[in-house]
C-alpha positions in Angstrom: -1.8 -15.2 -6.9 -5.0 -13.9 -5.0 -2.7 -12.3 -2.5 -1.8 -9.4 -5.2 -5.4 -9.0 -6.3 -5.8 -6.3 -3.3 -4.1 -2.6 -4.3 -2.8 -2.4 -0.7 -1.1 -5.6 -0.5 0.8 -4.5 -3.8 1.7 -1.4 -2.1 3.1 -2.7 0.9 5.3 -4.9 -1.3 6.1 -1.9 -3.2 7.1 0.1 0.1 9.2 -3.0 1.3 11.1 -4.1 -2.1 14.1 -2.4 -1.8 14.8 -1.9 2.3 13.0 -3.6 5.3 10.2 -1.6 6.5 8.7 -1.1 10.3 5.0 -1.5 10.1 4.6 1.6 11.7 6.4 3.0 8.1 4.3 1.3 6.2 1.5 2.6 8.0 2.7 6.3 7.8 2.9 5.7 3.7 -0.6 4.5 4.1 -2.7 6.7 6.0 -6.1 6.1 5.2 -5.6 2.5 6.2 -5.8 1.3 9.6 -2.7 0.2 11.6 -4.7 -2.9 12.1 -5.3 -3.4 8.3 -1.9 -2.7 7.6 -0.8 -5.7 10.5 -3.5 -8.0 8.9 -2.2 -7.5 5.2 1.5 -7.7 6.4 0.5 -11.4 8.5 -1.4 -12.3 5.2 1.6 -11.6 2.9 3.9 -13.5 5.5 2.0 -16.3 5.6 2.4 -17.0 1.9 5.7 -16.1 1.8 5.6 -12.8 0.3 7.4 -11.0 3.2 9.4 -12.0 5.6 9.6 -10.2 8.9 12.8 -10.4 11.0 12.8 -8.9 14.8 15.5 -6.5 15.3 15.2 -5.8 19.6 11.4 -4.9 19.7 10.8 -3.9 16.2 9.8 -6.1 13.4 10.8 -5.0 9.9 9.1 -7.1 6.7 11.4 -7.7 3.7 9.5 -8.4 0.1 11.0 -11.7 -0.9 11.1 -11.2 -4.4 12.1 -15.0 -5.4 8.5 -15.8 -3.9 6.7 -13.6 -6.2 8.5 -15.6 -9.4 7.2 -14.0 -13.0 5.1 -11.4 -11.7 8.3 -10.1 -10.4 8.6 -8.2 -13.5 5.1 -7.4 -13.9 5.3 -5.1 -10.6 8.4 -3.7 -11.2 6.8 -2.6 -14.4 3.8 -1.5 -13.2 5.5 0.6 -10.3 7.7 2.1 -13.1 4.5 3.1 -15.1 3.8 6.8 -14.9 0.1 5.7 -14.8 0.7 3.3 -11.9 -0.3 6.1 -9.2 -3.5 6.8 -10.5 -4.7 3.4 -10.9 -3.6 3.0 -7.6 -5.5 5.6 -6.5 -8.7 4.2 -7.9 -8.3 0.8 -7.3 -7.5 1.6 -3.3 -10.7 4.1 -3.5 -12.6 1.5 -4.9 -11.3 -0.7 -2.1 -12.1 1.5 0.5 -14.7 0.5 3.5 -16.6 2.7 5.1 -17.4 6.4 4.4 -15.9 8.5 2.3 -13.8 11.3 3.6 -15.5 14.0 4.2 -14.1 17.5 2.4 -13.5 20.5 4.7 -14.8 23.8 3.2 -11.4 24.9 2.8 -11.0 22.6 0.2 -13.6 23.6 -1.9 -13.1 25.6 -4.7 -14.0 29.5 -3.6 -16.9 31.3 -6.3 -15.1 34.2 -7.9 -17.7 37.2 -7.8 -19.2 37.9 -11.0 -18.7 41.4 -12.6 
């Protein structure tokens, strides 16, 4: 399913599996990603039936619909219980990543210790 081939799309399912999710949510959980990237990959997963977004007044919350995802069901709850799952998360969404990279403060640098 081409859908799941992009980290952030399994993540968003990940973030709605259990409880509907606001995008704004989904967005907080995802902060290097656009609020427009997050609406776009939430439309996408909708489309195909991944999601499924219900109004509640104003708000719209997204539900994964796990029947849709059939067999690989059990491959992503397996992968999300994987202790590695983070990391290759990690790389695979900084692989993914458009535009610059983020650029480090010198705070976050190591400090030199002073040599003796």
């Amino acid at each position: 399913m081409a859908e799941l081939q992009h980290p952030r799309r399994r993540e968003i399912l990940r973030l709605c599996w259990d409880t509907a999710q606001p995008a704004a949510a989904i967005h907080a959980a995802l902060p290097d990603v656009t609020f427009g990237a997050i609406s776009q990959h939430l439309r996408r997963l909708a489309t195909v039936g991944l999601v499924r977004m219900q109004k509640r007044g104003r708000q719209r919350l997204y539900l994964t619909q796990r029947a849709a995802l059939g067999p690989l069901r059990r491959w992503l709850e397996a992968s999300w219980d994987d202790a590695l799952y983070r990391l290759k998360l990690m790389a695979e969404l900084d692989a993914a990543r458009r535009g610059p990279s983020p650029s480090r403060s010198r705070s976050a640098k190591p400090k030199r210790r002073p040599r003796p």
